[in-house]
C-alpha positions as a Python dict, from the first residue, in 0.01 Angstrom:
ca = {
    (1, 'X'): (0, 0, 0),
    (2, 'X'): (-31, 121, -354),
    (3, 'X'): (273, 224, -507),
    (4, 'X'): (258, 588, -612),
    (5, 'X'): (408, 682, -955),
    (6, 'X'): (541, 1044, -964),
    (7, 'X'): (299, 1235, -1218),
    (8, 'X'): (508, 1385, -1527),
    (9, 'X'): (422, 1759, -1557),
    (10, 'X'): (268, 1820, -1908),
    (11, 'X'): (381, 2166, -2055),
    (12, 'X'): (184, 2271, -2348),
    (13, 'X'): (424, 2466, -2575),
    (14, 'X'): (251, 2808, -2671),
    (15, 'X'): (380, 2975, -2981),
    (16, 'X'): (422, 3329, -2954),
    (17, 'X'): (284, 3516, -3234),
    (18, 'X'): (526, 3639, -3480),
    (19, 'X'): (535, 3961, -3689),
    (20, 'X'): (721, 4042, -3968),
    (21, 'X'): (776, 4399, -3989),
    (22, 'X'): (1012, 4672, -4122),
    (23, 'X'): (954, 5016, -3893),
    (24, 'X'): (1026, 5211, -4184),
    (25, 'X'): (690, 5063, -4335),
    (26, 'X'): (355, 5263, -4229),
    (27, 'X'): (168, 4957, -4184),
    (28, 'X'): (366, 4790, -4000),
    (29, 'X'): (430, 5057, -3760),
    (30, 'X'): (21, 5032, -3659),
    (31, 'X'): (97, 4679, -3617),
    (32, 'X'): (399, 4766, -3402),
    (33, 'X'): (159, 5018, -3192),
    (34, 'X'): (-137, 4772, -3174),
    (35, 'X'): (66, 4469, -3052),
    (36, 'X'): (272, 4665, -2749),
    (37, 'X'): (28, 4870, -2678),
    (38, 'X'): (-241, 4605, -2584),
    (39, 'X'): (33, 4418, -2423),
    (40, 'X'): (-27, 4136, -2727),
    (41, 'X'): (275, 3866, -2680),
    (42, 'X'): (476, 3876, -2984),
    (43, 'X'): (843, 3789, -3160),
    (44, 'X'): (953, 4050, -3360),
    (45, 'X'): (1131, 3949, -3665),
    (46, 'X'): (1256, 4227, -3868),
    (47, 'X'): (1253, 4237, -4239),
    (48, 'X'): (1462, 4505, -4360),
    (49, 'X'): (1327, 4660, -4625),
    (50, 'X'): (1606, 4874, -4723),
    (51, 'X'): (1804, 4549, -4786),
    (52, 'X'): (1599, 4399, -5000),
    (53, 'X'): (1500, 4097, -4699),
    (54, 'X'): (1152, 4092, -4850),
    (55, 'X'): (1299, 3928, -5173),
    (56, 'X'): (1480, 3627, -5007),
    (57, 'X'): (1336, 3318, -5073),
    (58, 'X'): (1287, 3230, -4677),
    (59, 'X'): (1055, 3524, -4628),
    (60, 'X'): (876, 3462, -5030),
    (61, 'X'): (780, 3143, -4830),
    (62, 'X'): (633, 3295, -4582),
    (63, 'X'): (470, 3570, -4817),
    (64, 'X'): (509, 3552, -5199),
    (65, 'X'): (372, 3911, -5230),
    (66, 'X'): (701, 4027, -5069),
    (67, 'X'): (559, 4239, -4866),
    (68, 'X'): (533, 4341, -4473),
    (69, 'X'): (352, 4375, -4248),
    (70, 'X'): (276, 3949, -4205),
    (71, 'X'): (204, 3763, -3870),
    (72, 'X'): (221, 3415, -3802),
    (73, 'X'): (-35, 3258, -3554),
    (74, 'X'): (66, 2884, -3522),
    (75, 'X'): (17, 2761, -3840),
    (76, 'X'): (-155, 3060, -3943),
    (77, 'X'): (-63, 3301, -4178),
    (78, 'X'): (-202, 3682, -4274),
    (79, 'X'): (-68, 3971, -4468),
    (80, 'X'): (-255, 4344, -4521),
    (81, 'X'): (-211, 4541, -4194),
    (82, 'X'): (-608, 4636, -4175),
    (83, 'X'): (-697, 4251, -4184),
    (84, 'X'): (-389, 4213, -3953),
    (85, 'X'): (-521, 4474, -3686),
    (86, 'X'): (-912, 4361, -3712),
    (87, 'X'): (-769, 4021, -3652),
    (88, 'X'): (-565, 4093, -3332),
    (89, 'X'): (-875, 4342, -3218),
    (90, 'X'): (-1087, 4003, -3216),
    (91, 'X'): (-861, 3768, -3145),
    (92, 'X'): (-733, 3975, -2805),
    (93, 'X'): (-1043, 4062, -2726),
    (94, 'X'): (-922, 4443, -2697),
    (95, 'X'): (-1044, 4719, -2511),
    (96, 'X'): (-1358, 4798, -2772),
    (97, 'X'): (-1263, 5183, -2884),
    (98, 'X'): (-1018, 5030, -3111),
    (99, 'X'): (-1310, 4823, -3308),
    (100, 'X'): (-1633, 4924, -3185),
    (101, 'X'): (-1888, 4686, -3100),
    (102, 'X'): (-2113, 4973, -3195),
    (103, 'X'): (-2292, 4919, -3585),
    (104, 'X'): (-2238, 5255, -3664),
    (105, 'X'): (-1887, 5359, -3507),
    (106, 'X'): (-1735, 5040, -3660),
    (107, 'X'): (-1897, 5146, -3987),
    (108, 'X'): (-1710, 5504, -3921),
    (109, 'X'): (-1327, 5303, -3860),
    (110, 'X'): (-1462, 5082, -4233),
    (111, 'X'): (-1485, 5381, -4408),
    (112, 'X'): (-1174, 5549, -4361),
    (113, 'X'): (-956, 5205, -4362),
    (114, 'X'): (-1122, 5143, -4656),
    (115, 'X'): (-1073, 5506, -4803),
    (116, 'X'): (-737, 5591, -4670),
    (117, 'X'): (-556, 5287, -4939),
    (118, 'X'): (-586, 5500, -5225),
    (119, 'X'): (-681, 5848, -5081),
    (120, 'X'): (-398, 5869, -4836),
    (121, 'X'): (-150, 5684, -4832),
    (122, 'X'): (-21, 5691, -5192),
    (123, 'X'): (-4, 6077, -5114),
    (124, 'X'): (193, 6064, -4823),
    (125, 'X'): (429, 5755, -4971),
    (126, 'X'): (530, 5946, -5270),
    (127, 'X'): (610, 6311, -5078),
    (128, 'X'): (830, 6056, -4838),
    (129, 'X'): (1023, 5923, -5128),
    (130, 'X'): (1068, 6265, -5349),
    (131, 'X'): (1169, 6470, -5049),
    (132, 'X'): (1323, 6188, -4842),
    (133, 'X'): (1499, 5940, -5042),
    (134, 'X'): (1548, 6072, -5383),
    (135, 'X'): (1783, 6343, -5298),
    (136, 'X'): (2009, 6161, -5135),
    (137, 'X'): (1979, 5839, -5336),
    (138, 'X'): (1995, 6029, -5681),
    (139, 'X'): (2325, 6288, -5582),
    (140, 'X'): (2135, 6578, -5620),
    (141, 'X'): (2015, 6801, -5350),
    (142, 'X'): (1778, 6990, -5546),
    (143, 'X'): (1436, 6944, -5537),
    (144, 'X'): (1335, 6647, -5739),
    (145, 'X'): (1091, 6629, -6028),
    (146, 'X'): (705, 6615, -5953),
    (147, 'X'): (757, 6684, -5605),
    (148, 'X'): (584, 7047, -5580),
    (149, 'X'): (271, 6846, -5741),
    (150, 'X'): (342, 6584, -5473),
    (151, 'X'): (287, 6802, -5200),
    (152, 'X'): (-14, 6979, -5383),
    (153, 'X'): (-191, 6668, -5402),
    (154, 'X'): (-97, 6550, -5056),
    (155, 'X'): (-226, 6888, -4905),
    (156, 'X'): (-569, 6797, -5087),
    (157, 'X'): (-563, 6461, -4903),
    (158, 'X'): (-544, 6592, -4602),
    (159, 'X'): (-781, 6857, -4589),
    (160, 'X'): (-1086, 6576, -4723),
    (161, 'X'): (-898, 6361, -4426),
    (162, 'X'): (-996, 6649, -4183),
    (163, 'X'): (-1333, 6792, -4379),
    (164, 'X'): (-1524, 6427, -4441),
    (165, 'X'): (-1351, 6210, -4142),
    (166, 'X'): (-1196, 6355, -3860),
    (167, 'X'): (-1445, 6681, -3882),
    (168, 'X'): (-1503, 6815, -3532),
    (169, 'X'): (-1446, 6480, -3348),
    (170, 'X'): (-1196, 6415, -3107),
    (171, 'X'): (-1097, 6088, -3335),
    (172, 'X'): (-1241, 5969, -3653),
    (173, 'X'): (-1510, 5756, -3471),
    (174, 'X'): (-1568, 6001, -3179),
    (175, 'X'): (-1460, 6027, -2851),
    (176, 'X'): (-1162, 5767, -2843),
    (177, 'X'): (-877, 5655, -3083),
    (178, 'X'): (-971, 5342, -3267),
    (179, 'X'): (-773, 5149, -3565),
    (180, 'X'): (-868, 5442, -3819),
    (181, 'X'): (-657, 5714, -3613),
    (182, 'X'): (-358, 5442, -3573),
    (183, 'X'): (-371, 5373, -3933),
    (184, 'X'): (-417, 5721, -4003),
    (185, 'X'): (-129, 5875, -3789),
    (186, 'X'): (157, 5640, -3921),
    (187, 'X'): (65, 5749, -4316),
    (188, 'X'): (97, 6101, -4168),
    (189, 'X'): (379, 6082, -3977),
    (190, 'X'): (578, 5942, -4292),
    (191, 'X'): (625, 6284, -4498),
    (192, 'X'): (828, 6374, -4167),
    (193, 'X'): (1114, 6184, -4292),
    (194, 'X'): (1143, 6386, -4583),
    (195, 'X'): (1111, 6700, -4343),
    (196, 'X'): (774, 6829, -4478),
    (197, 'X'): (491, 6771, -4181),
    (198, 'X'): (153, 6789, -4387),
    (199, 'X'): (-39, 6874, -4090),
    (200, 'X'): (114, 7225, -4060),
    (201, 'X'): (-82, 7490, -4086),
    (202, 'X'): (-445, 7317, -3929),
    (203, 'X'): (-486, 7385, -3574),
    (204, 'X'): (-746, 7086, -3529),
    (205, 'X'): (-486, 6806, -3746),
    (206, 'X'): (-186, 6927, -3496),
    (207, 'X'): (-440, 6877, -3233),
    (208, 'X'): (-580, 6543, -3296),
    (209, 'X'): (-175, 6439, -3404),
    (210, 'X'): (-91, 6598, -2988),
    (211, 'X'): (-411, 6357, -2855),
    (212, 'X'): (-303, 6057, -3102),
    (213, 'X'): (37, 6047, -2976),
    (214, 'X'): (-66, 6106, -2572),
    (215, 'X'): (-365, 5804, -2664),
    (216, 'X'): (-43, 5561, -2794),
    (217, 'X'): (197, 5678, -2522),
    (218, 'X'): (471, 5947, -2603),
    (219, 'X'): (739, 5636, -2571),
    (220, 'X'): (599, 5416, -2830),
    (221, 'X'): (525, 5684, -3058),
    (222, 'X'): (853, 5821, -3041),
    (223, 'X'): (1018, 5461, -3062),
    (224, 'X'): (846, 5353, -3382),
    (225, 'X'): (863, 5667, -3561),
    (226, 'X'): (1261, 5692, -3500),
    (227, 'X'): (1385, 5506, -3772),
    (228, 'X'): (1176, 5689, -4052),
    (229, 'X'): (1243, 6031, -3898),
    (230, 'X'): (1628, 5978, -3892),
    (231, 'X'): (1618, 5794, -4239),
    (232, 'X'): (1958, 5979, -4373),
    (233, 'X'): (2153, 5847, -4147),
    (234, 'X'): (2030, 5510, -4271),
    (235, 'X'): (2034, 5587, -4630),
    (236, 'X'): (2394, 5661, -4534),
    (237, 'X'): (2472, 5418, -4375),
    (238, 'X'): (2367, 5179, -4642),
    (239, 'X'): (2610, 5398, -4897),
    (240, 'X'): (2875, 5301, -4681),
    (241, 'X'): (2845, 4949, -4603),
    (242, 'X'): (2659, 4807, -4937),
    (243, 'X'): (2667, 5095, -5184),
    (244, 'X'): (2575, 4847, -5459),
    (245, 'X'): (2242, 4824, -5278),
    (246, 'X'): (2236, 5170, -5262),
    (247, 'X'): (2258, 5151, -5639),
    (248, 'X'): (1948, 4930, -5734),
    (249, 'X'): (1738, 5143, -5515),
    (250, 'X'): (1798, 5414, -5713),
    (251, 'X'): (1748, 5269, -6025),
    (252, 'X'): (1390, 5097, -5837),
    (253, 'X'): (1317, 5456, -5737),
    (254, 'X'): (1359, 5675, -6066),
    (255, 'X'): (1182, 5407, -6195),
    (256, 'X'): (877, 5476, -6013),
    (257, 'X'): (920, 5215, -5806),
    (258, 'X'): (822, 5128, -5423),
}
């Protein structure tokens, strides 16, 4: 009779994916979406922007650019939320509206991802931090400096976003949200936190915002859009607890800085 030796189970260690992220930080908010939404596996390691995490020396390791949103597959490491989401889209195999397989629909998601860095999202960053942050960081309450031409120039943004991409479409590639509404909703949902909502006024944009959020799932959306829409009682809280900090990003700020 052969002896019998008991097998040893082998367990193969997976790795979840980690993301770096700061929900105060557009991008990483469609990262955010993205992952929980497609029920993606994922450690969340927060990086808070606000105090100055970015700059440590662990996370310059990780990223030297000092900047979020960053994941970490394995050994693998990618910054830039748009090469971020097209990698999880492949990667996870998602459900194909967010990327289409389609030539020309995927063309139509390119074109505003690759439009919306400079024709977007600077807009909506800088009415955030005049009517958001400087106030309060600054001491005074007034209206600050360059903001009316902030808003002027952020109203022109999203009118070409409606004219030239969204149009009469449900979503910016047609009848189903794909990574150009994500990316798009976050930028526009940022001005919020400085109480100015740069989709009042259009009837279609408050539309497509009502079918964006019911798409994502009124739960997420409201869950990673908290923190930037109650951002003065953060700002506030930092005064409190490290007012030095609160200090430096003021002089960062009225410097022109992000």
């Amino acid at each position: 009779m052969c002896s019998q030796h008991p097998r040893k189970s082998l367990q193969v260690a997976v790795m979840a994916l980690q993301f770096y992220g700061d929900l105060n930080s557009q991008p990483c908010r469609s990262v955010y979406i993205f992952l929980k939404k497609n029920n993606i596996p994922f450690e969340y390691k927060e990086v808070r922007l606000f105090m100055g995490e970015q700059h440590s020396e662990q996370f310059q390791k990780l990223n030297p650019l000092k900047k979020v949103p960053v994941i970490k597959d394995g050994d693998f490491v990618l910054t830039e939320s748009v090469s971020i989401l097209k990698y999880l889209a492949s990667k996870y195999q998602t459900p194909d509206h967010w990327y289409p397989g389609d030539l020309q629909q995927r063309a139509l998601v390119n074109e505003y991802l690759d439009w919306q860095h400079s024709g977007l999202r600077p807009q909506a960053s800088r009415v955030f931090l005049l009517k958001g942050m400087v106030p309060f960081i600054s001491g005074s309450p007034g209206q600050a400096p360059g903001t009316k031409e902030a808003v002027d120039e952020l109203t022109q943004s999203v009118k070409k976003f409606e004219q030239k991409f969204l149009q009469d479409k449900p979503y910016v590639a047609g009848a189903d949200i794909s990574l150009a509404d994500l990316v798009a909703i976050v930028e526009l949902m940022q001005p919020l936190g400085g109480r100015h909502d740069p989709l009042d006024g259009s009837a279609p944009l408050t539309a497509w915002r009502e079918r964006v959020k019911k798409a994502i799932g009124k739960e997420l959306f409201d869950e990673v859009h908290g923190p930037v829409l109650n951002i003065q009682q953060s700002l506030e809280s930092i005064s409190q607890k490290q007012p030095e900090l609160l200090e430096a990003m003021k002089k960062m700020l009225l410097k022109g800085g992000k």
